[in-house]
C-alpha positions in Angstrom: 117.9 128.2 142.5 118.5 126.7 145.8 120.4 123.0 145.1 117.9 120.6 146.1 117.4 116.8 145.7 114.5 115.4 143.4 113.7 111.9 142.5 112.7 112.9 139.0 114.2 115.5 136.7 112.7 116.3 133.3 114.5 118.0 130.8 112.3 120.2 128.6 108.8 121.1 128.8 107.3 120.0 125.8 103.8 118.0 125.7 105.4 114.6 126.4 107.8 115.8 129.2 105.1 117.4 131.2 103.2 114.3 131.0 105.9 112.5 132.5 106.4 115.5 134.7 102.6 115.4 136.3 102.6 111.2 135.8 106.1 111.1 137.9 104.1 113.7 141.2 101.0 111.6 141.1 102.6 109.0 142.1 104.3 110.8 145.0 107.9 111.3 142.9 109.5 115.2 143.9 110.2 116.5 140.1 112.0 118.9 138.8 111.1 120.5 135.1 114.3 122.4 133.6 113.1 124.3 130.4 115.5 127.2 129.0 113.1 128.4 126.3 111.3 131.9 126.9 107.5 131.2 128.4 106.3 132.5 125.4 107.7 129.6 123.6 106.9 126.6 125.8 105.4 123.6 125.3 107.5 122.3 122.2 105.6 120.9 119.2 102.7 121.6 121.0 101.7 124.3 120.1 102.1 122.7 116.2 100.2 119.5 116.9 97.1 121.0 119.4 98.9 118.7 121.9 97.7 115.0 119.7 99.4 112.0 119.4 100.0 110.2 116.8 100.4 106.3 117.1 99.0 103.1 114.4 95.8 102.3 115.6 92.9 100.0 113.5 89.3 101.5 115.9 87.5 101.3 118.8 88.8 98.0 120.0 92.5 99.6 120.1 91.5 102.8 121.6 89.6 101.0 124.5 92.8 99.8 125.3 94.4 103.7 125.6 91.2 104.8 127.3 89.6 102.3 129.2 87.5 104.8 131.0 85.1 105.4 127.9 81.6 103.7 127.9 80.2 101.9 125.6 77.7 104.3 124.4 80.8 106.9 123.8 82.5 104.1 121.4 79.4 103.5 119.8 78.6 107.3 118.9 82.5 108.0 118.3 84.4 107.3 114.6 87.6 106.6 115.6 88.3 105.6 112.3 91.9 104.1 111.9 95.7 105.0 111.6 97.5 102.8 109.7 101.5 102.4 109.4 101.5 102.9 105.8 99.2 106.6 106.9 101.9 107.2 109.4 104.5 106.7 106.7 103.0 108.9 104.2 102.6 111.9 106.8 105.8 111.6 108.2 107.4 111.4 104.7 105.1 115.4 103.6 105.4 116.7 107.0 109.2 116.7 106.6 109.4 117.0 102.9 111.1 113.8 102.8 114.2 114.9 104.9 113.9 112.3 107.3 115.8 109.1 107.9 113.6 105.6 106.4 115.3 103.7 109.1 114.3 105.8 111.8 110.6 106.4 110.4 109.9 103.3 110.3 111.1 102.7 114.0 109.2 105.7 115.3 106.0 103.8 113.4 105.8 100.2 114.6 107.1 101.3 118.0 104.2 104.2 118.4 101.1 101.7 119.7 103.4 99.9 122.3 105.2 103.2 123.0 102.2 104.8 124.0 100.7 101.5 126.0 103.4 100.1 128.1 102.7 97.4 131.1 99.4 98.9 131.2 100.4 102.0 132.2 99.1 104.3 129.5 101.6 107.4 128.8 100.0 110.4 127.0 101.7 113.1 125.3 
């Protein structure tokens, strides 16, 4: 690889890095994704998860905030349902079969909304 300069380097190539990855070149940054797994296995947890986020959210009125493009006749035929911290908790707590630290759970939970929506700049992955 030729040594170059790049305003953005992303290390991996997992769901959220690419996002940053393709967020970082449409707004005119040069970026450069290092990933040292084989092809075959790119794309980190994504191919586990079906590339979906998982944040607290309580309906329609949140999601309008992470999707401000939808109309109001797709909220009104779409459940959005809800996601609630204690949910979040729980699925965190099978998914891992309880080997993960209650400090950082919890963290990774009240932080998700606002990690996802930040300064109105909405961050997917």
């Amino acid at each position: 690889m030729d040594r170059e300069s790049y305003d953005v380097v992303v290390v991996g190539a997992g769901n959220a890095a690419l996002c940053a990855a393709l967020s970082a070149r449409e707004r005119g940054a040069s970026v450069i994704v290092l990933e040292r797994s084989p092809r075959e296995h790119r794309g980190g947890n994504s191919a586990f998860s079906g590339g979906g986020l998982r944040m607290v959210h309580h309906g329609a009125e949140d999601m309008k905030k992470f999707a401000p493009e939808l109309t109001e006749k797709e909220i009104s035929r779409t459940d959005f349902g809800a996601y609630t911290a204690a949910q979040y908790l729980d699925d965190l707590a099978r998914i891992t079969e309880y080997r993960i630290d209650p400090d950082l759970a919890e963290i990774l939970v009240q932080r998700s909304t606002d990690t996802v929506h930040v300064d109105g700049i909405i961050m997917y992955g």
